[in-house]
N, C-alpha and C positions, 0 to 999 in steps of 0.2 A: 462890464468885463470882470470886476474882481468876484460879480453872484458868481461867475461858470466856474474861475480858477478857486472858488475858497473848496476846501478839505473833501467833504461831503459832497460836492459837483463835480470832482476831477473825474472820476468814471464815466461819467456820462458828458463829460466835456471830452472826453478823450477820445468816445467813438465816436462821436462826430467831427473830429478832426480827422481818425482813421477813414473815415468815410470820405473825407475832401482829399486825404492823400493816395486813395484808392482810383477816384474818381480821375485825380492830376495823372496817374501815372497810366492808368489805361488812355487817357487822351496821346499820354506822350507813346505810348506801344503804339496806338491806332497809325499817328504818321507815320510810324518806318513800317508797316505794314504788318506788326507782331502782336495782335490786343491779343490781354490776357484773361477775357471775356473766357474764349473759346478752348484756352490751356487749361483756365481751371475746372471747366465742364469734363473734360477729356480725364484728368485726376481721379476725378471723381465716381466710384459705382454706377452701376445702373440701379435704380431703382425698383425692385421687382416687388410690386404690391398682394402678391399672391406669398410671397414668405410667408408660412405659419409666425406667428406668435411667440411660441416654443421655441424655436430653435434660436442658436446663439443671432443677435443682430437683428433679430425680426422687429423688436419693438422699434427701433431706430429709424428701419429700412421703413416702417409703417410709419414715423414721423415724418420723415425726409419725403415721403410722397406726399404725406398731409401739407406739408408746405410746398407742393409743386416742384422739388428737386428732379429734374429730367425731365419736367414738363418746359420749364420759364430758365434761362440762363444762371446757374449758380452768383454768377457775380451781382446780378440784380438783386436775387434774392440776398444777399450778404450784404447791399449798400440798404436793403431795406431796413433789415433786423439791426444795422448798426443806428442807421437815423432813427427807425421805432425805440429802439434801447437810451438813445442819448434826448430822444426830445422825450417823451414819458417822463425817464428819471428826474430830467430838471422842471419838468410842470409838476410832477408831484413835490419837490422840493419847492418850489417857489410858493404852491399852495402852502405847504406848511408854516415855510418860514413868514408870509402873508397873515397868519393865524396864531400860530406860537412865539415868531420871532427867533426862532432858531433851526436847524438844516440837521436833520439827521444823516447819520453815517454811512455812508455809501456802501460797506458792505451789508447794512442791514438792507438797504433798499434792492439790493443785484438779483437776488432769487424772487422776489414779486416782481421786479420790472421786466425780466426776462422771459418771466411768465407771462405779462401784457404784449410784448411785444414780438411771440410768435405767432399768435391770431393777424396784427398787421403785417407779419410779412406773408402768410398764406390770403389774405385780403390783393394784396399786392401781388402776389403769383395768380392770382386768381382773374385779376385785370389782366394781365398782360397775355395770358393765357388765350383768354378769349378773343381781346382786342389788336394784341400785339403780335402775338405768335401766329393766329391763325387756324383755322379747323384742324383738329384732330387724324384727319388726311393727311396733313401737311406736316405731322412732326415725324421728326427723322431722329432715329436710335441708334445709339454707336454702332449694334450689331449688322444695320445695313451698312455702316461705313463696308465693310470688306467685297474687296471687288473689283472698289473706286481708284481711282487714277489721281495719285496728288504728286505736286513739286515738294521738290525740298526748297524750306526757304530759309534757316537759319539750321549754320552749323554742318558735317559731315557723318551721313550716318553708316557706321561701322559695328560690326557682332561689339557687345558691351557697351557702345555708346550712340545711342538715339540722338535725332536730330528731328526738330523744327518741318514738318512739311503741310500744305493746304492744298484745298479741293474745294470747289462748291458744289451741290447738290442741286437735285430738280428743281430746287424753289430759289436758286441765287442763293442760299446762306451759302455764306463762307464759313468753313472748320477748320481749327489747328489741331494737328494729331501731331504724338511723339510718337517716332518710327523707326525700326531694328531691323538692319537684312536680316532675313529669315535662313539664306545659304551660305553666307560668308562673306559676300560681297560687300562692297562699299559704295555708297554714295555720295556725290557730291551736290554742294549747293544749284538749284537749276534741273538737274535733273529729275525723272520723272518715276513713278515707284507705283508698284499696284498693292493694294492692300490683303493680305492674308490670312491673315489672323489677329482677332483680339486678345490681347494679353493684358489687360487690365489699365494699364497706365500706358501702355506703349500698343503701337498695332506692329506686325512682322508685316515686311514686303518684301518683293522681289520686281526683278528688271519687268517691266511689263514686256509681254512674247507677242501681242497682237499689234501691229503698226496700228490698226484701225483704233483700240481704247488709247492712243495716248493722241492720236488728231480731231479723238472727242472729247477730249477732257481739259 
């Protein structure tokens, strides 16, 4: 215990505690029925791999695909890069200190180790991808969310203030979207909302109009 806390290991002692406090808390969302899995997917861009180069954001958007962002769940991928980041740094430190008998500084190790441990977390999207997620068929992109039929399940959604709503898709995944009446109207917890448009962090809806899409969904 004192190798992880001495000076030089707190960094990479640290993501790996973020990592087990990440993991505690998505357990504790999962029972009241709110994982944060699915919120922080929704946050986050799409990833459109045809971006030129050129324009602002392209190199970025051209990484975030290289690691499977919108392919494999963001959260995965983030428990990955934090475990890759904290066991790396402390193997390379314990080599050292095994060899020279002392622990270099932890900021000089952050830009190498960070650099080791985006290959493991695209290794990591890469597994789950194939084996976890499922064929290529099967993944589903914010931009088909619009359409779909979700509950509100946390909070009241009012013009300015989104609220918490879920839906699951042809394949049983379940989604959590942030959602804005689109007309003025107001939702409450329980009820039922059609999706109309993507606005990046939030979808608009309105009252679904067809009895038939809200006793299939």
């Amino acid at each position: 215990m004192a190798f992880f806390l001495q000076d030089g290991n707190q960094l990479f002692t640290g993501a790996l505690v973020l990592m087990l406090m990440i993991a505690v808390l998505e357990g504790v969302m999962t029972l009241i029925g709110a994982g944060i899995s699915d919120m922080l997917d929704n946050l986050l861009p799409d990833v459109d791999l045809d971006t030129p180069d050129t324009e602002a954001g392209g190199v970025l958007t051209k990484l975030l695909g290289w690691l499977r962002f919108g392919e494999v769940p963001a959260l995965i991928l983030l428990v990955a890069f934090l475990v890759g980041f904290g066991v790396t740094g402390l193997l390379i430190q314990m080599i050292v200190d095994s060899l020279f008998g002392l622990l270099l500084p932890g900021w000089l190790l952050a830009v190498p180790v960070f650099m080791l441990a985006l290959p493991q977390v695209r290794f990591v999207g890469n597994l789950l991808r194939r084996f976890a997620v499922g064929d290529e068929t099967e993944a589903v992109g914010r931009k088909s969310f619009v359409g779909r039929v979700a509950v509100i399940t946390i909070g009241e959604a009012a013009p300015g203030s989104p609220a918490e709503a879920r839906f699951s898709d042809e394949f049983g995944t379940t989604h959590y979207v942030m959602v804005e009446p689109d007309d003025g109207e107001t939702f409450s917890q329980g009820e039922k909302v059609l999706l109309v448009e993507d606005c990046g962090a939030r979808f608009r809806v309105i009252r679904p109009a067809s009895q038939h899409l809200t006793q299939n969904n």
